[in-house]
Structures are given as structure tokens and as C-alpha cells.
TORTORMI-605231 format. One record per residue (C-alpha): residue number from 1; x, y, z. Coordinates in Angstrom, 2 decimals, always signed. Example, Ala and Ser with C-alpha at 12.3 -4.5 7.8 and 13.67 -1.06 7.14 Angstrom:
(rec 1,(+12.30,-4.50,+7.80)),
(rec 2,(+13.67,-1.06,+7.14)),
//
This chain:
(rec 1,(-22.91,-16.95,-9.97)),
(rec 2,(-21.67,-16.98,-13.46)),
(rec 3,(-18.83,-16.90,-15.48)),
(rec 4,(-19.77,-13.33,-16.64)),
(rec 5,(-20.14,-12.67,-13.31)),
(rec 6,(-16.67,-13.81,-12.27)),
(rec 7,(-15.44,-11.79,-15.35)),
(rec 8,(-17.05,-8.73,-14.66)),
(rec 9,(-15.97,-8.89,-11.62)),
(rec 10,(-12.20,-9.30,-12.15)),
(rec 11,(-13.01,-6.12,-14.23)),
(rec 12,(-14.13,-4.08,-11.39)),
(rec 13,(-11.20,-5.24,-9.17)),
(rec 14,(-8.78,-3.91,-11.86)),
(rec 15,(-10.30,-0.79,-12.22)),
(rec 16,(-10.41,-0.10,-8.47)),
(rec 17,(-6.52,-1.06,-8.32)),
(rec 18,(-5.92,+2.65,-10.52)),
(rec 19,(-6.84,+3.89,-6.96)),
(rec 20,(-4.06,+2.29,-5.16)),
(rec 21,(-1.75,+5.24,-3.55)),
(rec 22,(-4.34,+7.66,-4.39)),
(rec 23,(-7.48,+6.76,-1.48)),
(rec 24,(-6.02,+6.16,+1.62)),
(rec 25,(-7.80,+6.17,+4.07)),
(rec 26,(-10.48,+4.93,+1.69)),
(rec 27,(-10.28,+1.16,-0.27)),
(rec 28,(-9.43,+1.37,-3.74)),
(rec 29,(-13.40,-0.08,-5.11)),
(rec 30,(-14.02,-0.49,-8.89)),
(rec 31,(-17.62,-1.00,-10.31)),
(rec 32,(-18.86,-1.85,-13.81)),
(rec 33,(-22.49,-1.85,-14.55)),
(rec 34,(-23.95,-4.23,-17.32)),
(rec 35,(-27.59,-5.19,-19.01)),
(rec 36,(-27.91,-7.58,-21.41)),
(rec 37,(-23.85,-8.11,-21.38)),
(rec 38,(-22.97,-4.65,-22.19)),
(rec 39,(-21.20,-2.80,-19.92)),
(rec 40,(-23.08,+0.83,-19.47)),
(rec 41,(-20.83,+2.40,-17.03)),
(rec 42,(-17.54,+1.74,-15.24)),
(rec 43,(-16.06,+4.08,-12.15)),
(rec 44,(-13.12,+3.69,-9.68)),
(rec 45,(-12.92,+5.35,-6.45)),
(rec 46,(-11.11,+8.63,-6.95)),
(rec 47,(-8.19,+10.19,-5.99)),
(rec 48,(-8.55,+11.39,-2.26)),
(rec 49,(-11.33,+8.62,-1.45)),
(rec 50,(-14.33,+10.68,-2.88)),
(rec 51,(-16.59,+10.41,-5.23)),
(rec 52,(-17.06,+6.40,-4.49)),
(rec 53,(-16.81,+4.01,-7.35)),
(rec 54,(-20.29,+3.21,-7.64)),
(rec 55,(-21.44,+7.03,-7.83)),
(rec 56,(-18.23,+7.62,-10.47)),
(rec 57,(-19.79,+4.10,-12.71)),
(rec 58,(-23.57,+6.02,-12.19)),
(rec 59,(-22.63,+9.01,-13.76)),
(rec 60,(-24.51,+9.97,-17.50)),
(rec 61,(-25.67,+6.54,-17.46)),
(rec 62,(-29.57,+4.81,-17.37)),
(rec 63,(-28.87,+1.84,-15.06)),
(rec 64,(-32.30,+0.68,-14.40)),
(rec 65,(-32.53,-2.90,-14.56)),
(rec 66,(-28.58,-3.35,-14.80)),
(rec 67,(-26.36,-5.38,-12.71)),
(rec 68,(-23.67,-3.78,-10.62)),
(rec 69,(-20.29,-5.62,-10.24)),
(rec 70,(-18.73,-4.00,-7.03)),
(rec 71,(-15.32,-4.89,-5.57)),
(rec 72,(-16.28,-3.99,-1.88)),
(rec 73,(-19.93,-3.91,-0.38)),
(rec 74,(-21.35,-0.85,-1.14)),
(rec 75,(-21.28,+1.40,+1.87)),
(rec 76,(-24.00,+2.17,+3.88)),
(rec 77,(-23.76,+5.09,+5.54)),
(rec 78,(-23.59,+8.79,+5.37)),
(rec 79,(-20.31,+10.52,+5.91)),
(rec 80,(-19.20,+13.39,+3.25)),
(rec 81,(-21.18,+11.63,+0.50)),
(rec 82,(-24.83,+9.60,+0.45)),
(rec 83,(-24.21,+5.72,+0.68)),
(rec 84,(-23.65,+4.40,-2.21)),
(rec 85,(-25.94,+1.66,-1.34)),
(rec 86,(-28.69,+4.11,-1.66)),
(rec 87,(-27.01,+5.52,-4.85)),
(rec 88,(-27.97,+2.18,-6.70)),
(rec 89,(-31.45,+1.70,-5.56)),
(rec 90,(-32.48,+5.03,-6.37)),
(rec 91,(-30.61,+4.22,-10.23)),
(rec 92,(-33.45,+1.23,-10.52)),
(rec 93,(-30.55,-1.63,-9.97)),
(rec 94,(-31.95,-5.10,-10.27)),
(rec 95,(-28.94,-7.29,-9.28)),
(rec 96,(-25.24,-6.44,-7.16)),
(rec 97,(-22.38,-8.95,-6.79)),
(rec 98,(-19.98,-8.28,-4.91)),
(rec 99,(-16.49,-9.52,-3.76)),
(rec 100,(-16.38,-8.77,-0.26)),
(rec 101,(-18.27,-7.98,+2.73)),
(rec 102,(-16.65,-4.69,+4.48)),
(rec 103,(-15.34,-4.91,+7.84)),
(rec 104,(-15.56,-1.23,+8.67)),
(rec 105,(-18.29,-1.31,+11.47)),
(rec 106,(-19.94,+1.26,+9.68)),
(rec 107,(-20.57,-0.89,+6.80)),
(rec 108,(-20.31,-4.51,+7.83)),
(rec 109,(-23.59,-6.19,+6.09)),
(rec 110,(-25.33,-2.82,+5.94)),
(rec 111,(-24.84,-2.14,+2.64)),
(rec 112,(-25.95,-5.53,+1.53)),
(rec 113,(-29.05,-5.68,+3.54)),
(rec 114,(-30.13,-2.16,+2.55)),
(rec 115,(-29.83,-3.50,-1.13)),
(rec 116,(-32.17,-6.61,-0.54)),
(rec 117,(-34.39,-4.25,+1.69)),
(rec 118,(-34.94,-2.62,-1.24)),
(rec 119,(-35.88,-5.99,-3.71)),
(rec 120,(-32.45,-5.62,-5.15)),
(rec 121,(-31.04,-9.34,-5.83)),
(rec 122,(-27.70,-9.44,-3.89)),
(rec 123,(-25.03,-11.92,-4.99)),
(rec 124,(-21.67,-11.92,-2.74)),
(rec 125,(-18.49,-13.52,-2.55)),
(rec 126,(-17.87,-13.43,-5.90)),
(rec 127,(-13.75,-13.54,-6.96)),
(rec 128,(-13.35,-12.74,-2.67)),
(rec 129,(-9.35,-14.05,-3.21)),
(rec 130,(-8.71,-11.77,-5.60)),
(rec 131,(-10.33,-8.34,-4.25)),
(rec 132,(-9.18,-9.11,-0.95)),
(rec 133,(-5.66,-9.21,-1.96)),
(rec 134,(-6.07,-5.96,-3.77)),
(rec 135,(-7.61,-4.56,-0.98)),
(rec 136,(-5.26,-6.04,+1.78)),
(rec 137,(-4.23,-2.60,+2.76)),
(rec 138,(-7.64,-1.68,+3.72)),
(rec 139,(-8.69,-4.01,+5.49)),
(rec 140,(-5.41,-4.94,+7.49)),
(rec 141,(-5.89,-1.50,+8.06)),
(rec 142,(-9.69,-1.97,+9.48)),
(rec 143,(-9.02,-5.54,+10.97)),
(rec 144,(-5.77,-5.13,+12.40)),
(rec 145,(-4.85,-2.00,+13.16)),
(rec 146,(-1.57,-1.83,+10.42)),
(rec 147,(-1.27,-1.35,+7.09)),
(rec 148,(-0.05,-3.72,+4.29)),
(rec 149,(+3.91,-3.98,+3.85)),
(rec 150,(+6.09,-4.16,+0.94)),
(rec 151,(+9.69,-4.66,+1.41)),
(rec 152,(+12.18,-3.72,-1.73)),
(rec 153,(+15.51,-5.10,-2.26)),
(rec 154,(+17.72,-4.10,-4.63)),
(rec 155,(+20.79,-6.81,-4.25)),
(rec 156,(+23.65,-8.42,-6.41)),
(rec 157,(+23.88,-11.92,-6.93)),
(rec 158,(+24.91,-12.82,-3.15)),
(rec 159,(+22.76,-10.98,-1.73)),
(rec 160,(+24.64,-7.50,-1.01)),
(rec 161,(+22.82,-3.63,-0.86)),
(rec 162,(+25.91,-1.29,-1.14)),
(rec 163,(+30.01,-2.08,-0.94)),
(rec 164,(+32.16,-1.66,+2.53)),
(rec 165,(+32.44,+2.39,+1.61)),
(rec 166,(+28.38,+2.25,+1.61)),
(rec 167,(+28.57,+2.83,-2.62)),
(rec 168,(+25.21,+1.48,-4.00)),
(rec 169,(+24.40,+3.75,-7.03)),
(rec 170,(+23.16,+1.88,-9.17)),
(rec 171,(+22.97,-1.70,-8.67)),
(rec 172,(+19.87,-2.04,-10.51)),
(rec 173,(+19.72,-0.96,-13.86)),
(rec 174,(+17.65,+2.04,-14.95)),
(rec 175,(+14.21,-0.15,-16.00)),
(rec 176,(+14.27,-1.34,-12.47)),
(rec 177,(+14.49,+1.98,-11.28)),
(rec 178,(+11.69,+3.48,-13.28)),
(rec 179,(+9.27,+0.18,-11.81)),
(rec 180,(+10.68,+1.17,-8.44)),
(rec 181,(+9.05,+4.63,-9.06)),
(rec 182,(+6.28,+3.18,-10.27)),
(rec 183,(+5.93,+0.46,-7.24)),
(rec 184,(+6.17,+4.11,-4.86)),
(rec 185,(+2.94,+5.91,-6.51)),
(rec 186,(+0.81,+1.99,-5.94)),
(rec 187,(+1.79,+2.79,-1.98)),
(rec 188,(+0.52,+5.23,+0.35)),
(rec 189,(+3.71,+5.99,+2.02)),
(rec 190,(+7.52,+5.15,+1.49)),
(rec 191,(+9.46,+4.01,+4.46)),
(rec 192,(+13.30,+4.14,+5.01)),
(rec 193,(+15.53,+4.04,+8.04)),
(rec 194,(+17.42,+6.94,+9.51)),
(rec 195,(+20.55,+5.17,+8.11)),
(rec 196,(+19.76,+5.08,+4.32)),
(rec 197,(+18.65,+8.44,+5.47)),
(rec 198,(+21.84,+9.83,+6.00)),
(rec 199,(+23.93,+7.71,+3.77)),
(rec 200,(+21.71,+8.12,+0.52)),
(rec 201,(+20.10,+11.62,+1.17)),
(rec 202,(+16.79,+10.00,-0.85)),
(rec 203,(+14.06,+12.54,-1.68)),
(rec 204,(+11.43,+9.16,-2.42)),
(rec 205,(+9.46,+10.80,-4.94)),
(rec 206,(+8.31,+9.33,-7.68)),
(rec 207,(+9.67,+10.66,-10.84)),
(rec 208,(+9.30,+10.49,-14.86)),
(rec 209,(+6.03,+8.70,-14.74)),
(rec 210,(+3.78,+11.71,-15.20)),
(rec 211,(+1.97,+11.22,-11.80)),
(rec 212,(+0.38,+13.95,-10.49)),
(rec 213,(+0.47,+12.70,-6.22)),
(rec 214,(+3.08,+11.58,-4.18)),
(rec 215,(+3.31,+9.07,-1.08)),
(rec 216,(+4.31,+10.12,+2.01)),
(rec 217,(+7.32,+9.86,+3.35)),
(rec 218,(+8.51,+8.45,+6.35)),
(rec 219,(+11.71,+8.21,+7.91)),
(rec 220,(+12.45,+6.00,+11.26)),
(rec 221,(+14.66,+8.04,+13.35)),
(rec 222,(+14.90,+7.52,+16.99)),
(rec 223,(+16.89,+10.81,+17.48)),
(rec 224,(+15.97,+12.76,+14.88)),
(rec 225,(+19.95,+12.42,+13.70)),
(rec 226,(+19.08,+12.97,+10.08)),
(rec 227,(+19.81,+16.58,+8.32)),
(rec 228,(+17.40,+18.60,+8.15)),
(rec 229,(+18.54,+20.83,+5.62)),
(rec 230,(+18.89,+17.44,+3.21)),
(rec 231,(+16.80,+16.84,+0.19)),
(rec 232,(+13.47,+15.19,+2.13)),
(rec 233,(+13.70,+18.49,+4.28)),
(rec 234,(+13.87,+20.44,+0.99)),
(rec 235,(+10.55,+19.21,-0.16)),
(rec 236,(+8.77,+19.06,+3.09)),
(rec 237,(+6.13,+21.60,+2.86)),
(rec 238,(+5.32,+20.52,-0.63)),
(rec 239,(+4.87,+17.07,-0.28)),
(rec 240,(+4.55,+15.38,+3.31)),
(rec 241,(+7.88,+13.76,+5.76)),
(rec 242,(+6.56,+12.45,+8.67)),
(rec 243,(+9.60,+11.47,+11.29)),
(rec 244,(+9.06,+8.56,+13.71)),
(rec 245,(+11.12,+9.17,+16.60)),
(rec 246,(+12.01,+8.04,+20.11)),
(rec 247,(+11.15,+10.08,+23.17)),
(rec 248,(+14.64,+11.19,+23.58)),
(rec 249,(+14.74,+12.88,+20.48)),
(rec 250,(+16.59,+16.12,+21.02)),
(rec 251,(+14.24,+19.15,+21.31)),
(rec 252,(+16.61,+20.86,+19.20)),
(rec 253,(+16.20,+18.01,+16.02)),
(rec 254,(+12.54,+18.32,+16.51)),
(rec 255,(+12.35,+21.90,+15.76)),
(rec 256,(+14.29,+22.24,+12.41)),
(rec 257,(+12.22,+19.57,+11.25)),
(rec 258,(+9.55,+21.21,+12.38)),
(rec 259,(+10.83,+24.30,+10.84)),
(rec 260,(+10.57,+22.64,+7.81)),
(rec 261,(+7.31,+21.93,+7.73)),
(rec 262,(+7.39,+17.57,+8.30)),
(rec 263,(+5.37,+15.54,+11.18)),
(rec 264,(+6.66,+14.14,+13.56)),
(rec 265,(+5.79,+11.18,+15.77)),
(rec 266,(+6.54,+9.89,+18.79)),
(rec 267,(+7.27,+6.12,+18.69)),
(rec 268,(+8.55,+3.05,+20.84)),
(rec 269,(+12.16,+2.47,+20.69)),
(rec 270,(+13.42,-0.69,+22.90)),
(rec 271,(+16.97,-1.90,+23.62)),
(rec 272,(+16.74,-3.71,+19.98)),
(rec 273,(+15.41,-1.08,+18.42)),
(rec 274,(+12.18,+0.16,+16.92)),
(rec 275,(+8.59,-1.17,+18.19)),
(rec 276,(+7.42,-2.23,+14.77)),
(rec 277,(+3.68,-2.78,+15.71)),
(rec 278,(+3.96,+0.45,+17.27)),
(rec 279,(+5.27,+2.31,+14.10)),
(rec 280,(+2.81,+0.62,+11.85)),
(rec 281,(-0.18,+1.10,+14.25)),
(rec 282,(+0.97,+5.44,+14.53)),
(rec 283,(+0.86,+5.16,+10.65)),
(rec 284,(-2.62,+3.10,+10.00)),
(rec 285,(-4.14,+5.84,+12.62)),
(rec 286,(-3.25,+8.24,+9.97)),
(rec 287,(-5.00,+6.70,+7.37)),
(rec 288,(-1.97,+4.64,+6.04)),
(rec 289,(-2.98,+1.62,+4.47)),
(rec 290,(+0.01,+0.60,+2.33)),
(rec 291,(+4.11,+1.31,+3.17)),
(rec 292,(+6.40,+0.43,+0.70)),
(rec 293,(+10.15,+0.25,+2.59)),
(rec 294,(+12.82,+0.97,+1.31)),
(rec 295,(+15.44,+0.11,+3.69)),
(rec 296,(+17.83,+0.09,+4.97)),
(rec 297,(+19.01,-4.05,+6.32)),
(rec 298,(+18.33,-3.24,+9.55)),
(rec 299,(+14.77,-1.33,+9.45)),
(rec 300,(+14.07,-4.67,+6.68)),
(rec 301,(+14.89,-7.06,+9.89)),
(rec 302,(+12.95,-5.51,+12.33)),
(rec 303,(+10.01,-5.39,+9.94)),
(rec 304,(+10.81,-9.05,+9.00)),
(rec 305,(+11.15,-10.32,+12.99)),
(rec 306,(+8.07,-8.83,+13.61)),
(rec 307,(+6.47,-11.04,+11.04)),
(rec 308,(+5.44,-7.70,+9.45)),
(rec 309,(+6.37,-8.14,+5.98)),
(rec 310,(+3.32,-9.06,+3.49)),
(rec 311,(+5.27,-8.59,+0.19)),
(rec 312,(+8.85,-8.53,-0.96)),
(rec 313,(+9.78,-7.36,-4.03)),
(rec 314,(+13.58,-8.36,-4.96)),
(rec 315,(+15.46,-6.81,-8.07)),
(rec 316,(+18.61,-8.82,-8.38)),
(rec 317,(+21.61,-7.47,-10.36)),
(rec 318,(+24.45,-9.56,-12.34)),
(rec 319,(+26.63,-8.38,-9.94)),
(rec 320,(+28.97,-9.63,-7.20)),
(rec 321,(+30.12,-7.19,-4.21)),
(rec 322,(+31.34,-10.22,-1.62)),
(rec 323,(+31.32,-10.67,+1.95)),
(rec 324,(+33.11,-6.92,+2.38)),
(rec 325,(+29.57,-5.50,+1.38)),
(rec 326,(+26.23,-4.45,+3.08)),
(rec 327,(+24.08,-7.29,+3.71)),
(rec 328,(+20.64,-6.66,+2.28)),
(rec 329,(+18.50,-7.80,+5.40)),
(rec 330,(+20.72,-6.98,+8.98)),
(rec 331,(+20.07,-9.94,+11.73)),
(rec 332,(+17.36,-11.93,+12.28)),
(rec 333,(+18.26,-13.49,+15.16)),
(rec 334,(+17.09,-17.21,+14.01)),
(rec 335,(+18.20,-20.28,+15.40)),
(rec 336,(+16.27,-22.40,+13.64)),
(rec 337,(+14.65,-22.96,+10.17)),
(rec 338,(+11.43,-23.53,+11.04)),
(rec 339,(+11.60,-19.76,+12.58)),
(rec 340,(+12.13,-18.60,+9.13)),
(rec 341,(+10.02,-16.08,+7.53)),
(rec 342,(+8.28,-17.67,+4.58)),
(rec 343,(+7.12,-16.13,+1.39)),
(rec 344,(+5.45,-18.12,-1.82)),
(rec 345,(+6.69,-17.18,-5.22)),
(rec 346,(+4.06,-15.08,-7.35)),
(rec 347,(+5.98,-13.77,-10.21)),
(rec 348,(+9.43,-13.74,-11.57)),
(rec 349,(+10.54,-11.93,-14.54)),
(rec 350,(+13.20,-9.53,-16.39)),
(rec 351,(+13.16,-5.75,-15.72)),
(rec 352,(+16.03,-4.38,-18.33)),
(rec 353,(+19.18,-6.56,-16.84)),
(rec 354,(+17.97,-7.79,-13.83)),
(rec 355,(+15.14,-10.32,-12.41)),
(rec 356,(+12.18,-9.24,-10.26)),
(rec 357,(+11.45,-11.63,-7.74)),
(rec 358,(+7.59,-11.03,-6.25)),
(rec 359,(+6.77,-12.92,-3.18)),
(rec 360,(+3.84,-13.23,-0.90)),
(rec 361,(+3.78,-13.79,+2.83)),
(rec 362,(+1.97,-17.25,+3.15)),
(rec 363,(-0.04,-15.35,+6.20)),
(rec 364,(-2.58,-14.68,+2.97)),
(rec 365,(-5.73,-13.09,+4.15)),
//
């Protein structure tokens, strides 16, 4: 291993990140191909999952002898497309590094010993921290069953989401807003409770970015109590609303949504409310690998009891509501400190008027 190995590869992990939002269920994989320190060809998997990065980094390009950086073990086996694996031996490859081993059984060393099978020198673990966190959707998704979770707050100063009346528009200024968007199309799907539901009628697209895809979105609603006829029902058959509800959801509920053209499905609901493992597992079995929530306080508790919660992004406003307003996160149930959740600081900074705290769950992969 080499610097310009380390370098190349932080290239390749970049690139694949474009993919993010875009994959699912696939990982987002970048690959750059280099001889003699010149990069000949650079790919990223592509929007839907297929072609693969390595194939896209192949194309109208003589890569005999070259090295190929790739961000996830190229995969060894035949689904819709050739491995990829095989892609590189037949382009006269001398050298792969890679970042990461893939835990999908299919894959799982394959791809790697296919490679040296073939006289190919295989380096691995190269920049692993890094691609792994890019990738964490994937392979929570793979590994444990649920996808990666971002919760969003926007709060004032002490810590409050809306007024007594329920009034939240805007506490953030518009810049936040537009990253907000922006955070949305870097997620599969976009979560929200049946409460901020009701009270905020959200559509959750993602606007004035120029994207061309949406995420899906998903609303938590044990008894299908939200309207139908609102502005997610509006947009249903053009871009997806999947419902997670209770087995008591009125039949009647689940036919106008159904009407409209959104999924629904069925879900735990206890005495304290929704199964989160449950939700999260019904969603990863769909291909979800990232959900990026939205609220409301209590949906954000449940998430953050469950010790569900890999990333928190917090836009804090100059602003001051008091004890009278919604509390950003509902209860938590703690009685001691130690029980807290804990998240390590990765990035502050200014968005317009307010601050962006990012913050990592310190259960790091």
C-alpha cells in the first residue's frame, strides 16, 4: 500500500457517494483506474444499482496493465449483469485495491479470490474507515437486517420544534432548508410520524435542486389516521408513500390509501408505541438502506430508545420559543446518564443564519 493508493482510493469512495439515494438496494461503489499515475477511467454505480462501477470506469477505455481502485470488492457473481470481477480480468487488470470485503454471501471473498485466481495482484483494506462509513447503509443493511438512520432536527436555541399552537414554519432559515432537500435526495427514504403528518401536511420531496429521483416516503401510522386526500396522497402514484401501520388499522383507511396508489405495511405497535426494529427490518426487506427522519419528537424517541439512531443532523435557529413549545425529541425514559444516547461531534458549521450540528453514533462500524 501506498500513498497513491490511499489517494486513489479516497477518489473512488467519493465518486461512489454520487450514488447515495440513487442504488438502493445496491452499495453506492466508485472505481478509478490508473497506469503509470494517470487515471484512464473513473465510473460510479448508477442510478437504479446497474451498470456496476467497475463496468461504468471500463467503458472506451484500454485498461490492460492498469490498477483498479474499487470501494467495495468487486462482485462475483451473476445476477442481471456479469461479475464485475470477471469484467476486470477479461480488461487485462494487473493490480485491484480495494476498501472492503463484501458481506453479501454472494460476494464475501469471491470476488477477491476470482481476481488472484486469475494472477491479478489483489491489495485490500485500503482506506476500510472511510468506505465503510459511506457505505454503512449497505452493509447495516446486509449485516443487520436495518438500514442506516439519520435523524433531523430543526430547533431554536432551547431546544424547541414548533410553539404551543404547533406553528413551526420556518425556524430554519431558507439555506438550511435547501441542505435539508439536499440531505433527502443522499437517503433512500424519508421518514415522519403520523403526527407531523397531520399537523404539517409535508409532501417530502426534494425540490429546487434539479434532481431527477425522489426517496420514498414513509409515514408511521398505526391507524392509518392521516388524510388521504392530503398532499403525500396527491403524489402517490407518481412518486412512492409507503404507510406503516398497526393491525388495527381500519379497513376503511387502508383502502383510500390504497386508492391512491401508496404501500402499505403491516407493523408492530406495543403499548409504547411503534416496534422500531420491526419498522426498520419491513423497510431494509425492501431494499431500504438509508432513512432520513424527519420527525416528529416522539417517532425521534422511539428511534433514539431503540439505540437506532446512527446520525443526527441538528440545524439550530437564533431563536427562543420557551417551555410552552414542542420539545424536539418526546421522552426518553432515562434515569440515568450513563443510559444516554451518545453521539461524537463530526462537523459544525453555518448554513445562512443558523449552525449545523453533524454527529455520529459512537456504535461506528
Amino acid at each position: 500500500m501506498t500513498e497513491a493508493d490511499r489517494r486513489f482510493m479516497r477518489l473512488a469512495i467519493a465518486l461512489g457517494q454520487r450514488g447515495l439515494g440513487r442504488v438502493w438496494p445496491n452499495p453506492a461503489v466508485g472505481c478509478v483506474l490508473v497506469r503509470e499515475g494517470r487515471i484512464l477511467g473513473r465510473g460510479w454505480t448508477q442510478p437504479g444499482g446497474r451498470p456496476h462501477a467497475e463496468v461504468m470506469a471500463l467503458r472506451n477505455c484500454d485498461a490492460r496493465g492498469a490498477t483498479a481502485y474499487v470501494s467495495l470488492e468487486p462482485c462475483a457473481h451473476h445476477g442481471q449483469t456479469p461479475p464485475c470481477a470477471d469484467a476486470l480480468i477479461k480488461a487485462g487488470v494487473a493490480r485491484v485495491v480495494t476498501a472492503l470485503t463484501d458481506p453479501d454471501p454472494r460476494v464475501a471473498g469471491r470476488g477477491h479470490a476470482m481476481l488472484r485466481g486469475a494472477g491479478i495482484e489483489v491489495v485490500e483494506r485500503v482506506e476500510t474507515e472511510a468506505a465503510a462509513r459511506a457505505n454503512a447503509g449497505f452493509l447495516l443493511r446486509v449485516t443487520q437486517g436495518r438500514p442506516f438512520v439519520t435523524l433531523k432536527l430543526a430547533l431554536t436555541l432551547d431546544g424547541r420544534i414548533a410553539t404551543a399552537s404547533g406553528q413551526s414554519r420556518w425556524i430554519t432559515g431558507p439555506e438550511a432548508r435547501r441542505m435539508v432537500h439536499a440531505l433527502r435526495a443522499r437517503h433512500d427514504a424519508v421518514l415522519v410520524g403520523a403526527g407531523t403528518a397531520r399537523a404539517d401536511d409535508p409532501d417530502l420531496q426534494v425540490r429546487g435542486l434539479g434532481v431527477t429521483h425522489q426517496p420514498v416516503r414513509v409515514v408511521a401510522a398505526r391507524g392509518l389516521g392521516v388524510d388521504a386526500g392530503g398532499r403525500l396522497g396527491a403524489s402517490a402514484r407518481e412518486i412512492p408513500v409507503w404507510l406503516l401501520h398497526g393491525p388495527d388499522a381500519p379497513e376503511d383507511a387502508r383502502a383510500r390509501w390504497r386508492d391512491r396508489g401508496a404501500g402499505l405495511i403491516g407493523a408492530d405497535f406495543g403499548a409504547d408505541g411503534l416496534h422500531v426494529a420491526g419498522m426498520l427490518r419491513a423497510l431494509a426487506d425492501r431494499g431500504i438502506t438509508r432513512v432520513f427522519c424527519e420527525g416528529g419528537g416522539t417517532l425521534a424517541a422511539q428511534l433514539l430508545r431503540a439505540g437506532m439512531v446512527d446520525a443526527v443532523m441538528v440545524f439550530s435557529a437564533g431563536k427562543f420559543i420557551g417551555s410552552e413549545g414542542l420539545a424536539g425529541i418526546g421522552d426518553l425514559a432515562l434515569r440515568e446518564l450513563a443510559d444516554a444516547a451518545s453521539f461524537e461531534l463530526v462537523e459544525t458549521r453555518a448554513v445562512g443564519s443558523d449552525i449545523l450540528h453533524h454527529w455520529r453514533s459512537r456504535r461506528a462500524l
